[in-house]
Each structure stands twice: as C-alpha cells, then as structure tokens.
Legacy VTK file of the C-alpha trace (Angstrom):
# vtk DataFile Version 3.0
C-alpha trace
ASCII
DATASET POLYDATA
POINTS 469 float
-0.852 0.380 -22.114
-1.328 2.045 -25.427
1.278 4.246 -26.985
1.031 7.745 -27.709
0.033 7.283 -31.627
-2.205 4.395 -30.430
-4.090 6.953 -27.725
-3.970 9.503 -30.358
-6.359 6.861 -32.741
-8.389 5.675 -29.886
-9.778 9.267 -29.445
-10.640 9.692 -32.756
-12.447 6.290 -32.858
-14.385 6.034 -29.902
-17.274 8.084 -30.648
-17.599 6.544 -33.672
-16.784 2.697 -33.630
-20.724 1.999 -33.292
-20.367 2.804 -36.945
-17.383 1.939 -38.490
-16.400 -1.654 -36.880
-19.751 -3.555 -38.779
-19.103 -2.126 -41.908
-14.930 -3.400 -41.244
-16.217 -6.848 -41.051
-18.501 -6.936 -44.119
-20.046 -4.521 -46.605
-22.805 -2.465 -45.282
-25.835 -0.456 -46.751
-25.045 3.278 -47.355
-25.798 5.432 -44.959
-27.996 8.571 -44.680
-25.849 11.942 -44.240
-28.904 14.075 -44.658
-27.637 16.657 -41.448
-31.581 17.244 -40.489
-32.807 14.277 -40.867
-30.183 11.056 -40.616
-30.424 7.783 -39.363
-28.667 3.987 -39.324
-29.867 1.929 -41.960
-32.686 -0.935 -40.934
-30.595 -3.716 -41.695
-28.091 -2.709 -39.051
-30.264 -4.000 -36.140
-31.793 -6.950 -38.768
-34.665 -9.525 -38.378
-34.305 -12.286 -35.089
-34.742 -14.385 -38.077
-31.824 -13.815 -39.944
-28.348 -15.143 -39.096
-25.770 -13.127 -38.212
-27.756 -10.102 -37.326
-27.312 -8.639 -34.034
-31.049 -8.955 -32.767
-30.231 -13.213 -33.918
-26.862 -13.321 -31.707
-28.458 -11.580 -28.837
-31.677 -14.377 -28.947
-29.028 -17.263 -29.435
-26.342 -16.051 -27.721
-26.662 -18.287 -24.478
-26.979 -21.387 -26.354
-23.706 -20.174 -27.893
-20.841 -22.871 -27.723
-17.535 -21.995 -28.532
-14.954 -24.411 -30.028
-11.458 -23.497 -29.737
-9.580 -23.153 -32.795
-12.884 -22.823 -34.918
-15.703 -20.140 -32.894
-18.455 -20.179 -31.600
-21.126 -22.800 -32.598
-25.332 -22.435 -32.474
-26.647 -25.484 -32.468
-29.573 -25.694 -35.466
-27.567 -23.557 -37.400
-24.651 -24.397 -39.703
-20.951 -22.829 -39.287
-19.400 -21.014 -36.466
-19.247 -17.515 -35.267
-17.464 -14.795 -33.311
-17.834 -12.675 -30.335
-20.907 -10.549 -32.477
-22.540 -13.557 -33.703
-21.117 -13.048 -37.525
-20.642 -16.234 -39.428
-16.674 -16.763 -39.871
-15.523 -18.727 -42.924
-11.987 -19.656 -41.521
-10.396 -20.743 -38.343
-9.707 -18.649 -35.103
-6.331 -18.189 -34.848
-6.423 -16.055 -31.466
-9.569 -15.374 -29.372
-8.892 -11.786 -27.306
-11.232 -11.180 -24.130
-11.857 -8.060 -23.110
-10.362 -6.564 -19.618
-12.560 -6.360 -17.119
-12.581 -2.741 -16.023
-10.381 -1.736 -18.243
-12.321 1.248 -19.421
-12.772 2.234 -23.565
-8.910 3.005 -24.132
-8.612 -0.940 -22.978
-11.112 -2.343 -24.630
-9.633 -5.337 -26.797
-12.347 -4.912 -29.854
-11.189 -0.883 -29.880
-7.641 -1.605 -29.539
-8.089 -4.206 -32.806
-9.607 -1.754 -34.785
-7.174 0.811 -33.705
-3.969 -1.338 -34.611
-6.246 -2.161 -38.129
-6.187 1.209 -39.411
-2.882 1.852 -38.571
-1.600 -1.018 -40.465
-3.624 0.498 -43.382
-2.529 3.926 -42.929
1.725 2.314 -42.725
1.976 2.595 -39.508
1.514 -0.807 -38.406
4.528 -3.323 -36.982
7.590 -2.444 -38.693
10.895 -3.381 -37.723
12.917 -1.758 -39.851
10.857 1.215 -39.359
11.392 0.585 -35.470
15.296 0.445 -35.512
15.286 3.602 -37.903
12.786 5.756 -34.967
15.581 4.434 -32.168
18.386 5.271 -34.354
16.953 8.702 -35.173
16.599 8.992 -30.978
19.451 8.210 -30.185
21.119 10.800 -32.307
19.012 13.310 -30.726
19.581 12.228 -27.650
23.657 12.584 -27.892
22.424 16.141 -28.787
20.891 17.179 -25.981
17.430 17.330 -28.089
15.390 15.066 -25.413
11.664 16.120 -26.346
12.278 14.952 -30.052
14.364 12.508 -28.776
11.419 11.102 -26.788
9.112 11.377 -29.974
11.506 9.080 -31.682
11.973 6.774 -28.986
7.646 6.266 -28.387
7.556 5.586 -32.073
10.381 2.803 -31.963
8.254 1.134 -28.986
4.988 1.807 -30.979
6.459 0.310 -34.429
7.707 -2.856 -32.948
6.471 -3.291 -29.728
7.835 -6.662 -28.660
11.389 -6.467 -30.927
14.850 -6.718 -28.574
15.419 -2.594 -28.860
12.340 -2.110 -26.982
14.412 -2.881 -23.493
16.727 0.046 -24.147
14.000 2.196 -26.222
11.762 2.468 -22.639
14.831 2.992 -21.322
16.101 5.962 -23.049
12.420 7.580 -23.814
11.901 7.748 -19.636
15.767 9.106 -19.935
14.619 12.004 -22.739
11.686 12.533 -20.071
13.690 13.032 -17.133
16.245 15.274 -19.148
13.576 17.137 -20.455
12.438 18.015 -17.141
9.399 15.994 -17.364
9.594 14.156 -14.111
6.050 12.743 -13.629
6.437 10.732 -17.379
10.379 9.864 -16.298
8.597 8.133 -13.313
5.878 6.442 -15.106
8.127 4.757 -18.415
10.381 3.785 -15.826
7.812 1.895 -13.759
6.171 0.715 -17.200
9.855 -0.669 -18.291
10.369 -2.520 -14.646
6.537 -3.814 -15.010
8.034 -5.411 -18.489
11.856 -6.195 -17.779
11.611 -7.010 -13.829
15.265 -8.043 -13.981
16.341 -4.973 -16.636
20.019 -4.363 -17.313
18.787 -0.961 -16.480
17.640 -1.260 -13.104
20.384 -0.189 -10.372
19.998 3.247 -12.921
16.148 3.193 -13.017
15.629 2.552 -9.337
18.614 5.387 -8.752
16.093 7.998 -11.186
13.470 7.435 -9.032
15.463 7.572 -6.295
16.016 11.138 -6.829
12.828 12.398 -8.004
11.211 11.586 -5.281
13.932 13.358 -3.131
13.559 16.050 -5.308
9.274 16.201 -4.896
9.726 15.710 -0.895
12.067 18.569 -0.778
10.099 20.775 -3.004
6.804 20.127 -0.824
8.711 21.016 2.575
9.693 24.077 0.465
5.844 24.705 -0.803
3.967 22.635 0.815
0.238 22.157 -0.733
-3.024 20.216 -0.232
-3.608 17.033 -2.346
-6.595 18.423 -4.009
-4.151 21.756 -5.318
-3.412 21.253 -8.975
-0.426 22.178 -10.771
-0.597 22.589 -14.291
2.605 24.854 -15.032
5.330 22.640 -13.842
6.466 19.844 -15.819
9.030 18.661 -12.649
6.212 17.874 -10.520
2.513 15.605 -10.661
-0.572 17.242 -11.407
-1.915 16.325 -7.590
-0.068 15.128 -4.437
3.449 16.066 -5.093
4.586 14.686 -1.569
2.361 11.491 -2.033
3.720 10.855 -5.267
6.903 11.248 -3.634
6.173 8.071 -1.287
4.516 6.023 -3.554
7.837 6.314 -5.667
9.642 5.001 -2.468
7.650 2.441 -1.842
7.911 1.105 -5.449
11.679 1.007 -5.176
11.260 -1.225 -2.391
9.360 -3.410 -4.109
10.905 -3.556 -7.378
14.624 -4.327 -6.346
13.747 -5.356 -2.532
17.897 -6.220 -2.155
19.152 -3.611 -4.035
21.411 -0.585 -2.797
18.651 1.855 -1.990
15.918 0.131 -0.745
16.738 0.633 2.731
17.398 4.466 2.028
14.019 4.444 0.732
12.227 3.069 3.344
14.194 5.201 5.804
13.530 8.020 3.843
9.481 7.354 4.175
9.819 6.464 7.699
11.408 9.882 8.338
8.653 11.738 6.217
5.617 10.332 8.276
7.769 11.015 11.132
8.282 14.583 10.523
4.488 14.996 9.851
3.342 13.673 13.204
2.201 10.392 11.474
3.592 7.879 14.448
1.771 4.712 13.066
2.754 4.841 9.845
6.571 5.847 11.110
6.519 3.075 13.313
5.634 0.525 10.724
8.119 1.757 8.574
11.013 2.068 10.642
10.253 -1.286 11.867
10.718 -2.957 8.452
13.621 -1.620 8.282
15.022 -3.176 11.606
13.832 -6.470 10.657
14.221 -6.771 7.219
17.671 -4.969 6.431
19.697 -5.874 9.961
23.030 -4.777 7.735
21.659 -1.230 6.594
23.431 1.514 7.958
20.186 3.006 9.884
19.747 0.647 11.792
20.689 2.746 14.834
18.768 5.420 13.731
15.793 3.043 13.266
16.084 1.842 16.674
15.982 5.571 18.248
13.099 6.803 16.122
11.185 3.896 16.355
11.138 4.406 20.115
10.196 8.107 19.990
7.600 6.728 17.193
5.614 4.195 19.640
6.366 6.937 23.005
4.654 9.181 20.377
1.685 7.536 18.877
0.764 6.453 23.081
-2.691 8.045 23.335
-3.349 8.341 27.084
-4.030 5.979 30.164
-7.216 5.276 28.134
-6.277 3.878 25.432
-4.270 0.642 24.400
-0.916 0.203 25.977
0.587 -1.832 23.592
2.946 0.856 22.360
4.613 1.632 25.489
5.024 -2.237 26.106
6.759 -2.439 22.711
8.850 0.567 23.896
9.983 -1.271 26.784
11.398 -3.795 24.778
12.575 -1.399 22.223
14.933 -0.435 24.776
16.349 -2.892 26.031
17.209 -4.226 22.627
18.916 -0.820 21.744
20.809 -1.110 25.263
22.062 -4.568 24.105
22.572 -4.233 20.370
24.187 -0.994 20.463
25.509 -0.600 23.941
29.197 -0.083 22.988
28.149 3.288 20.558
25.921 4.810 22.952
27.413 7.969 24.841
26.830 8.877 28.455
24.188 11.442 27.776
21.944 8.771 25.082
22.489 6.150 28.227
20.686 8.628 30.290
18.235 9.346 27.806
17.063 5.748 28.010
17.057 5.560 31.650
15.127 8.433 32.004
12.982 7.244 28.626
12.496 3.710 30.423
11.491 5.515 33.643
8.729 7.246 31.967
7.435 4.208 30.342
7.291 2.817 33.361
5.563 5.790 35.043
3.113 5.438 32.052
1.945 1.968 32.255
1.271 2.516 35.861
-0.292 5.199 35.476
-2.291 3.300 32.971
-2.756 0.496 35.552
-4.001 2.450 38.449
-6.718 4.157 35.783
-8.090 0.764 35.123
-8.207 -0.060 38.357
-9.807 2.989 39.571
-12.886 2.324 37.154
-13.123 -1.417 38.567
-12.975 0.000 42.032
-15.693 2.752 41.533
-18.182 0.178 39.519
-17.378 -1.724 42.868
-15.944 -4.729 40.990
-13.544 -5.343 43.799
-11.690 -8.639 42.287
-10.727 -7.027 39.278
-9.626 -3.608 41.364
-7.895 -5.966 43.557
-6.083 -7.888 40.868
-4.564 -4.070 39.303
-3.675 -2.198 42.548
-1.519 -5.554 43.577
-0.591 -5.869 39.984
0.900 -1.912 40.172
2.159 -2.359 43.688
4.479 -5.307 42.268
5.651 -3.985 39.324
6.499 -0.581 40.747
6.725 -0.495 44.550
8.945 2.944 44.269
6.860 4.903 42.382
4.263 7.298 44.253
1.078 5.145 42.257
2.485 1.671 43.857
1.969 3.258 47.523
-1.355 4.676 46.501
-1.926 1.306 44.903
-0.542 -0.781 48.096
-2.816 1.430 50.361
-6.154 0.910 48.324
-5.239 -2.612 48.315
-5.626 -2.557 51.984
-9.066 -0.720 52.088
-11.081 -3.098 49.711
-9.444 -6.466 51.077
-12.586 -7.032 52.560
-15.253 -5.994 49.991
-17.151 -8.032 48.559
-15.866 -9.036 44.724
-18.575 -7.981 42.702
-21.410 -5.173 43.255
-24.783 -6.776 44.773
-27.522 -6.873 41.468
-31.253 -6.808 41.832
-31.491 -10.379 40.297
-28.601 -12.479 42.732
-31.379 -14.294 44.255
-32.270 -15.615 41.052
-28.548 -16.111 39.552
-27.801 -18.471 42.989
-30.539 -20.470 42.393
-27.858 -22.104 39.136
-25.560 -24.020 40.088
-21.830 -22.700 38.944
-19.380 -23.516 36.443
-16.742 -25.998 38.338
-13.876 -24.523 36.404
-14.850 -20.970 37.440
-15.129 -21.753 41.005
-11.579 -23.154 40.970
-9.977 -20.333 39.265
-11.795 -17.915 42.340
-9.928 -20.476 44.718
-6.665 -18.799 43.343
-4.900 -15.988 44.946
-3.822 -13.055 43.356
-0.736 -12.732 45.637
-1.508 -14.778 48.591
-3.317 -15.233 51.567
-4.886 -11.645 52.247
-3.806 -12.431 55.901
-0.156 -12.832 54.973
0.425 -10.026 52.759
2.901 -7.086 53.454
5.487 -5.580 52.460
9.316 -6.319 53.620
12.079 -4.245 52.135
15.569 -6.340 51.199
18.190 -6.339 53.903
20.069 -2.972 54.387
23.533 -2.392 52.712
26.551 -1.560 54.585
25.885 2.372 55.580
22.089 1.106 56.846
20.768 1.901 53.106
17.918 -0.296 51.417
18.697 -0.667 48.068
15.127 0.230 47.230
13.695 -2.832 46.157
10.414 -4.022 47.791
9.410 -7.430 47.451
5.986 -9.485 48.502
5.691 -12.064 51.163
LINES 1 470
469 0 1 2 3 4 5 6 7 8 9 10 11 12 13 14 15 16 17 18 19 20 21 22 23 24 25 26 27 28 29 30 31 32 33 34 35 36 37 38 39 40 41 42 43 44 45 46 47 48 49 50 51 52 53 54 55 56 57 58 59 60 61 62 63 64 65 66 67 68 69 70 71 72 73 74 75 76 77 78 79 80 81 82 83 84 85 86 87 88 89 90 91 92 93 94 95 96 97 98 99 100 101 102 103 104 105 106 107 108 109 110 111 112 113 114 115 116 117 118 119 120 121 122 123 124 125 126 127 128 129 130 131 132 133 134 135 136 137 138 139 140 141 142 143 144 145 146 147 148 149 150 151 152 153 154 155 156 157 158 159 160 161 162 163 164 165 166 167 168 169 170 171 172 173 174 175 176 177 178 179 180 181 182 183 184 185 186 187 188 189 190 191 192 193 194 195 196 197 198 199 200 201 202 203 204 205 206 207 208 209 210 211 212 213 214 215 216 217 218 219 220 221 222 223 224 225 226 227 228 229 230 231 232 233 234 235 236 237 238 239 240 241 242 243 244 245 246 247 248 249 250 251 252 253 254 255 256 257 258 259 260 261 262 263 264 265 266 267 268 269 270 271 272 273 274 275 276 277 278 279 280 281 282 283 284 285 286 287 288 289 290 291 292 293 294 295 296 297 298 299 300 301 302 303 304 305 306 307 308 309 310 311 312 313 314 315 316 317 318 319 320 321 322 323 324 325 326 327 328 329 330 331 332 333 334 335 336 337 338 339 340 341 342 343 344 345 346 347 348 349 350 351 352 353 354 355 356 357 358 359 360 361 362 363 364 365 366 367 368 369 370 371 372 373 374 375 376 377 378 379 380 381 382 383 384 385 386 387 388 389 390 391 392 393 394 395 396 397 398 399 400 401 402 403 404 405 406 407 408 409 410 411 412 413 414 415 416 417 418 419 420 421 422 423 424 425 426 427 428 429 430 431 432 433 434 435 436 437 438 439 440 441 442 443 444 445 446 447 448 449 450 451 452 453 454 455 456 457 458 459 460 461 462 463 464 465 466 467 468
C-alpha cells in the first residue's frame, strides 16, 4: 500500500511516465514542445533492427531467456537485458514483477520511479529523518493535536518503512485518526498494522478500537438508517457507503484477526443479533451457530441457543419448502432442555413445550402436504409410505387421524398410476434388487394393521400414546 506522499507522486506521474521513465534509463533526443504541433521523437519507437529499441524487444521478446542474477538473454545477440529489452551493463540485484491486478497505483515499474524521484528530491529512506517525524508525532499527540500528529506519524512510516518504530508509528497514526474523529482511516491503519504485525503488542487495543466503531456505526444506522448506495461526504465518523455493512465487516475481521481473544465472541454475537433484528434468519442462524460450537465457554451461549431456535422456526418457509430447519429445531431443543435445564424458569419450560409442539405440528403438516400430492398424482406407494409415516410419528394430532383414515382408503390401490406405454415397459424384465425392496412392508401386513391404544391407567385413562401392531 503506498503512503500518502507516495500516492501524492503517483498522481502526478501517471499521465506522464510514457515519457519520463525512457529518458530515466538513458539519455534521450529532445523533445518537441511546439503546443500546435508536437510529437515524440522517431527514435523513441526505433528500427526492429536496432538493439534495445522497443519495436527489437517486442520481435525478440519470446525468445527472451532470463538468467537470474544477470537478465534477460537473446540468443544471437551479445549481453543481457531487462524487462524493456535495454541492454544492462551490470548484474540484477532484484528482479520486481508486477501485481497482477493491481491497478496503476500498484504497478511495480511506477512505484520504482516514484520511490526514484523521491530519493532525488530528499525524501527517500531516512532513518534519522524517520525517528525525528515519530518524535515530532508523538509530541503532538501528548497535545491533543491528532491531525498533525497523524501527518507526522505517515511521514515516519513513509521515511523508513521497514525500521522497528514503524510497529508503534501505525499504531499511533490509526490512534491520531480515531482521536481526530476520522473513524473510517482509524479502521483501515488498524487493519493495515494487523495485516503487518499479526501478533502486535497492540492488538487486545486495536481489536478493542474496532470493537467500538463498529458499535458506534450499527447504532448510528438504527438511529438513521440509509441505503448502501446513499453517500456521505460530510461526516468524517462514518464510511462514504454502507455504514451498517462496514459495521459487520469490522466484526467479522475481529474474529478473524484474534479468533481467541476477549471479544471475538461479542463480535460474532453482536452480528448474529444484527441479521437477526433485520429479518435475515440464514445469516443469524449461521452466526449464532458458530458461536455455540466454536466458543462453548462464552457467556451467550444461552442466548445463542434461544435465538438460534427462533432463527431456524423463522427462516421455515412453508409445508413446501425444505424441512430441514424445523428438524434442526427439534434438536435445538432438546439440547437447550439438557444443557441448560437447571436455569430455565417455569414459563421458558413452557415456551419449549409449546415451541416443540409446533414443530411437531409443522413437520406433519409438512408430511401430510407431500403426501397429498403423491396421492392426487395417484402414486399410491409413496402416499402410502407418508400417511403411515404421519400416523406414527403423531397419532394425537388431528393430521395423524386424517392420515390413519386415508391410509385405509388407498390400501387397495394400485401403487403407481396406469401409463399409456405399461404394455411395453412389462415386456423388460425388472431389476432383482427393486423387486425385493417392493417385497418390504412399510408397516406390516396391510391385513394386520390397526391401531391399539396402551393399557388404561388407574382412573380408566389412556395415557395417550398410540402404538402400531
């Protein structure tokens, strides 16, 4: 990432690096200012003949071979090259390739030319001149000065990027930031010092800055909420765009950068809650469920267990639609009953019950709709196989009678609907395997099934239960 003073260069030398980086490397003819009439000198493009011209490296350039520590070599021609085909006289010390993608601020030829003419203008690597800039910063940080103090701290990271201040100079220039109000830069030095010093001295304070800003943006967009596209461009406390998404990407890379530290979990229950609170179930659901599994000693894990139900009851779309969630409710349940059983009140046990009573209700309900559509295409097996499956599962409920009696009606019915082309399909023999598995049952011998209820209790009561001979 370039500085500010290096950005500041780069602008100036984009549009015109075409022009200045040949003439860098070796002298050039003059060139033509006339304003009406101006134009590149001839020998800029030069002959295909000539080595070291551009239009030569661009014929040759495939044949190219390079040799580390000395260029590239051409063979028929004597001496080595670089990158732009220009002879080179001594060895390469360092050979820099370009990012990919990196756009012209990243481009390594740019960023060479930019760090040139700085070291020609004295403002190159400097160490002295880099402990003076952080002295100077910290003395204006002490009083209360934190925009100059942040000028003083980029130019001690600029002047000697990779000398043992710059830890505590990234440091203290996000701290000017965040003083200063500037909350979106406070954010970004801080993630640019973690990308550096993973293990910083500074961390458990880092993580705890961005900790609170992205409280602080979360609150402010419940205050005001906006759209993602509305831009702000008069307050410095908040992102141009997305203050709320901002706001969870800053959680998320607290989790990520200090995964066991003290607020990871806070974070991540903090995000959970946010897509809860905005109807977004899936995404609550996921969240909440990292926490349960990955931090079992965090504090919310209760809460985590509750919301995570009301997450998966929530994101349930309908008898038509997948009922994985409600299964994983079921079992979300029961784990809560056992885990936390001793800090559950009377009126959160009845919750549950009544909670696990309309799971139930819902995955029969989802049941007896699949069933219905096998039992109006008139695929009787399958039809079969749902209205015993619901007449099992829940023999109390008002869809396992209606289930139990539509078992009865179709017992007979053929399995599948008669097709145009059976007379054909018989004439192949069958699959041995499948006509095994059509030997099975689904409960047991049509003849034999009914229903018997459990002996009564004392008082002539059934205890409800229904079970299948």
């Amino acid at each position: 990432m370039l500085s500010k003073t290096a950005r500041k260069f780069a602008m100036l030398l984009a549009a015109a690096t075409f022009i200045v980086e040949p003439c860098l490397i070796q002298p050039c003819a003059s060139v033509e200012w006339n304003p009406l009439n101006w134009q590149l000198p001839s020998s800029t493009a030069g002959d295909p003949q000539e080595v070291g011209t551009k239009a030569w490296w661009k014929k040759h350039k495939k044949k190219a071979e390079f040799v580390p520590g000395e260029g590239f070599r051409v063979e028929g021609f004597a001496g080595y090259f670089d990158q732009e085909g220009r002879p080179i006289q001594a060895k390469v010390a360092k050979v820099v390739k370009p990012k990919e993608g990196g756009g012209l601020l990243q481009d390594a030829n740019l960023i060479e030319t930019v760090d040139e003419v700085k070291t020609q203008l004295g403002m190159g690597p400097d160490a002295a001149a880099a402990r003076e800039a952080y002295a100077r910063g910290e003395d204006l940080f002490r009083r209360g000065e934190y925009a100059a103090a942040a000028d003083a701290f980029d130019e001690a990271v600029d002047r000697d990027p990779n000398a043992e201040i710059e830890q505590d100079a990234l440091f203290y220039l996000a701290e000017s930031y965040f003083f200063a109000n500037e909350y979106s830069k406070a954010v970004s030095m801080y993630g640019d010092l973690l990308d550096k010093y993973p293990n910083s001295q500074h961390l458990d304070k880092v993580v705890r800055r961005q900790f609170d800003i992205a409280r602080y943006w979360e609150k402010y967009h419940e205050y005001d909420p906006n759209w993602v596209t509305t831009p702000n461009f008069i307050d410095d406390t908040r992102p141009w765009f997305d203050t709320l998404g901002n706001a969870i990407k800053t959680y998320e890379n607290i989790r990520l950068k200090d995964p066991t530290g003290p607020l990871a979990d806070d974070a991540i229950m903090t995000t959970a809650n946010s897509y809860f609170l905005r109807g977004r179930y899936s995404d609550a659901d996921y969240h909440y469920q990292i926490l349960r599994q990955e931090y079992p000693q965090s504090e919310h894990q209760f809460e985590a267990h509750l919301l995570g139900l009301q997450s998966k009851i929530r994101k349930y779309q309908g008898p038509n639609y997948d009922g994985t969630p409600l299964e994983e409710a079921k079992k979300l349940v029961k784990q809560i009953k056992q885990q936390f059983g001793s800090e559950l009140s009377v009126d959160e046990r009845e919750r549950l019950n009544t909670q696990l009573a309309q799971l139930n209700e819902a995955l029969a309900e989802r049941d007896f709709s699949i069933a219905k559509y096998y039992d109006d295409t008139k695929h009787y097996v399958s039809a079969k196989f749902y209205y015993a499956k619901i007449a099992q599962e829940y023999p109390t409920s008002e869809l396992g009678t209606q289930a139990r009696a539509r078992y009865d009606q179709i017992v007979g019915l053929p399995d599948h609907p008669e097709t145009k082309v059976g007379w054909f399909l018989n004439m192949f023999p069958e699959n041995a395997e499948r006509k095994t598995l059509q030997q099975v049952p689904l409960l047991a011998p049509e003849s034999e099934i009914g229903l018997a209820s459990r002996p009564q209790t004392e008082g002539g009561q059934s205890d409800g239960s229904t079970i299948y001979r």
